[in-house]
SELOKE-854450 format. One record per residue (C-alpha): x, y, z; residue in one letter. Coordinates in pm, whole numbers, m for minus. Example, Ala and Ser with C-alpha at 12.3 -4.5 7.8 and 13.67 -1.06 7.14 Angstrom:
@X=1230; Y=m450; Z=780; rest=A
@X=1367; Y=m106; Z=714; rest=S
END
This chain:
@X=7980; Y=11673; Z=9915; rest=X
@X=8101; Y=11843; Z=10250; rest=X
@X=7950; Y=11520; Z=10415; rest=X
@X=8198; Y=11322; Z=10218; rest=X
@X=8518; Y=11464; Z=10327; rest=X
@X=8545; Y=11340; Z=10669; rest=X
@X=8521; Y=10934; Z=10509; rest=X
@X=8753; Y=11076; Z=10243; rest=X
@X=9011; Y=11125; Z=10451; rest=X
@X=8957; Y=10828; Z=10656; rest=X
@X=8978; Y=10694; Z=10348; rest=X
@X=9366; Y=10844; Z=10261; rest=X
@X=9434; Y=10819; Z=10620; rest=X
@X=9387; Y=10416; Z=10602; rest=X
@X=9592; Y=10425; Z=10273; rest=X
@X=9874; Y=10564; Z=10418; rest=X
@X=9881; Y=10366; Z=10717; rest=X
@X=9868; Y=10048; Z=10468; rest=X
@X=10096; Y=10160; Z=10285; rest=X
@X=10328; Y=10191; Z=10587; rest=X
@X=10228; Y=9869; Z=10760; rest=X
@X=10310; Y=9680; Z=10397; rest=X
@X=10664; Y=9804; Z=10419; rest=X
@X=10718; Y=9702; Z=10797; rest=X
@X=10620; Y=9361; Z=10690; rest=X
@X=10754; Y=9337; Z=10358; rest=X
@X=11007; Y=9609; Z=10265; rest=X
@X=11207; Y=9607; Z=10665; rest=X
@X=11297; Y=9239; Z=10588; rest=X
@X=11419; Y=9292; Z=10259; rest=X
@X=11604; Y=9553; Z=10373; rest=X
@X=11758; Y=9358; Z=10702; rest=X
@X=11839; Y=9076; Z=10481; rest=X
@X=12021; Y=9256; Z=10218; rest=X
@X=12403; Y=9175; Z=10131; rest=X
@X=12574; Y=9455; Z=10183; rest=X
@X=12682; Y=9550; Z=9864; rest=X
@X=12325; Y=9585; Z=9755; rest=X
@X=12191; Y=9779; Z=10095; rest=X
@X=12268; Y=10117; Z=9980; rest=X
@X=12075; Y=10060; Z=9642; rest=X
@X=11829; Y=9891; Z=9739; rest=X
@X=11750; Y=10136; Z=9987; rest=X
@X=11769; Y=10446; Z=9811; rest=X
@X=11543; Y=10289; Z=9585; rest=X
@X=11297; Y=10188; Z=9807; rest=X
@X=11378; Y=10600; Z=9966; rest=X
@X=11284; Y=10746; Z=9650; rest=X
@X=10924; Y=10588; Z=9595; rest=X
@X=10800; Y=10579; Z=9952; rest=X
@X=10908; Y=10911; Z=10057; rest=X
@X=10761; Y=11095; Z=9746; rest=X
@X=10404; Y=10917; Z=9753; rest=X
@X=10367; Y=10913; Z=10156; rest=X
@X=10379; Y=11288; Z=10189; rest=X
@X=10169; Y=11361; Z=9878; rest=X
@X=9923; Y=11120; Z=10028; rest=X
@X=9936; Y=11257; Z=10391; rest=X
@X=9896; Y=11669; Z=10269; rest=X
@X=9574; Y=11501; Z=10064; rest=X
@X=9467; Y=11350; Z=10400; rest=X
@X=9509; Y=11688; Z=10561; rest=X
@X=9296; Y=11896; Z=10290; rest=X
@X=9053; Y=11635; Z=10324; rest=X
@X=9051; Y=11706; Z=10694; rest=X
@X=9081; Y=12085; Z=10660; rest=X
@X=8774; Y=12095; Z=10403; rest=X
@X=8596; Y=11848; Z=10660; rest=X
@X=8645; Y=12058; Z=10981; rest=X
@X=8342; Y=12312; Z=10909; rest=X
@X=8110; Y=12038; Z=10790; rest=X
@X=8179; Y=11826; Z=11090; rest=X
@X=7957; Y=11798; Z=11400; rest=X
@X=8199; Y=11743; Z=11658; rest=X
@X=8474; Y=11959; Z=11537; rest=X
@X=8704; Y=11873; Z=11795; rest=X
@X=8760; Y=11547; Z=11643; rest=X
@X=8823; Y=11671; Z=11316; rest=X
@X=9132; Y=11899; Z=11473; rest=X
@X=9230; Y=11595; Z=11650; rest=X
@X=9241; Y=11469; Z=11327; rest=X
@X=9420; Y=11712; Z=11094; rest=X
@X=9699; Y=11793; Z=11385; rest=X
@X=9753; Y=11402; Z=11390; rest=X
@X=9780; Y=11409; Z=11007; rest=X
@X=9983; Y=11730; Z=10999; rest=X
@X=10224; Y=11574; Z=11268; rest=X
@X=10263; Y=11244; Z=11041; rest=X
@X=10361; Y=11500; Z=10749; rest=X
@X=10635; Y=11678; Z=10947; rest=X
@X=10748; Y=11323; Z=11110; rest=X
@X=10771; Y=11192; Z=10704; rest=X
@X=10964; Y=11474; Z=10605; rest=X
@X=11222; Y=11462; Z=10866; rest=X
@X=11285; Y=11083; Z=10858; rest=X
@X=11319; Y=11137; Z=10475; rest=X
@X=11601; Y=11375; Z=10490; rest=X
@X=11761; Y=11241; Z=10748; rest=X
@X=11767; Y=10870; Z=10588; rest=X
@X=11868; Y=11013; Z=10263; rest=X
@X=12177; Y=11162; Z=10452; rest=X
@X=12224; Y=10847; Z=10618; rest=X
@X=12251; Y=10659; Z=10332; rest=X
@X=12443; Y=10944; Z=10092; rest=X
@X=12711; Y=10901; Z=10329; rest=X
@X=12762; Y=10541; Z=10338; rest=X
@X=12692; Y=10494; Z=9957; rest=X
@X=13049; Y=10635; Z=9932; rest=X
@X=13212; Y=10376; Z=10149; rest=X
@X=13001; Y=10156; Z=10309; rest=X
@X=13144; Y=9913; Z=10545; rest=X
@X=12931; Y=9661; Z=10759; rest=X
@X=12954; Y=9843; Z=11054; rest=X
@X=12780; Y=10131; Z=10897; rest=X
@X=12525; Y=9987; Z=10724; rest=X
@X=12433; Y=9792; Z=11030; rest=X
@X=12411; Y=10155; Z=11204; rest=X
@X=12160; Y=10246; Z=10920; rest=X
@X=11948; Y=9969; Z=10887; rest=X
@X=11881; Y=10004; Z=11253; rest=X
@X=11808; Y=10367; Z=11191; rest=X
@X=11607; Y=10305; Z=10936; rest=X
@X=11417; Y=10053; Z=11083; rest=X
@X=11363; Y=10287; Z=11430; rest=X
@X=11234; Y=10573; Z=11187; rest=X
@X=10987; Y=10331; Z=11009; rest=X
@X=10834; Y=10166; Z=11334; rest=X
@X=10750; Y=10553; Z=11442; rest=X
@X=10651; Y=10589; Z=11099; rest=X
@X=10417; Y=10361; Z=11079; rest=X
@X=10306; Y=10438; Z=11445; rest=X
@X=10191; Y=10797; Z=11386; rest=X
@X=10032; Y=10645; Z=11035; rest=X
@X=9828; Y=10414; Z=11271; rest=X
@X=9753; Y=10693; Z=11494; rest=X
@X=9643; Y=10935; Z=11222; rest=X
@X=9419; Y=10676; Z=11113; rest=X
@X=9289; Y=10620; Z=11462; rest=X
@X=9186; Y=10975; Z=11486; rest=X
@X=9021; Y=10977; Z=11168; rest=X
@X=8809; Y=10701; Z=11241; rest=X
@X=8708; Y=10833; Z=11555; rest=X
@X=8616; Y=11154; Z=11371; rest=X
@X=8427; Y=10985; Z=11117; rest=X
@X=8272; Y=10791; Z=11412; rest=X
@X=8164; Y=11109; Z=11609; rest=X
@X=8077; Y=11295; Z=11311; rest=X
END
């Protein structure tokens, strides 16, 4: 079973990243075409799902990696996997909170200048998002690969 974790987490790693990539090309225009009257729900909705799932998804990738770090040949790889995992957690977290500020303070009053400042925040957040996703993935692979 030990032999399994390393394509496990590849396997959670991918999911994640996929699930990220989806958004950029589905969710971002949806969200940069909104009316503004809608924005602020729309995103908080879209807030609540992704940013509960994502992390539970990425702390599964790094117990995966974690479990798969003794059983793995080239452990090196396997580090360079769970710190690449464990850096997507803390970057998931932090865009989170700070998006949920974000947009708690403009669903009070938002005016099109500020919802133009957070869909361009939100936006910047999800490209590095989805970069460190990628990445994570990367690194898996390439553990998997070496292993």
């Amino acid at each position: 079973m030990t032999g399994m974790l390393p394509l496990l987490a590849a396997v959670v790693s991918a999911a994640v990243a996929g699930a990220l990539t989806v958004a950029l090309l589905v969710l971002l225009p949806l969200l940069m075409a909104q009316p503004d009257d809608r924005y602020p729900e729309t995103n908080t909705f879209v807030l609540r799902r992704m940013d509960t799932v994502m992390p539970l998804l990425t702390l599964l990738g790094i117990g995966l990696s974690a479990g798969a770090v003794p059983a793995a040949p080239v452990v090196s790889a396997a580090v360079l996997h769970a710190l690449a995992v464990l850096g997507l957690l803390v970057l998931l977290t932090v865009s989170a909170i700070v998006l949920r500020r974000v947009n708690a303070s403009i669903a009070a009053a938002p005016g099109p200048a500020e919802l133009r400042v957070l869909r361009h925040r939100w936006r910047g957040w999800h490209l590095t998002r989805v970069g460190g996703a990628l990445a994570a993935a990367v690194a898996n692979t390439a553990a998997v690969l070496l292993s």
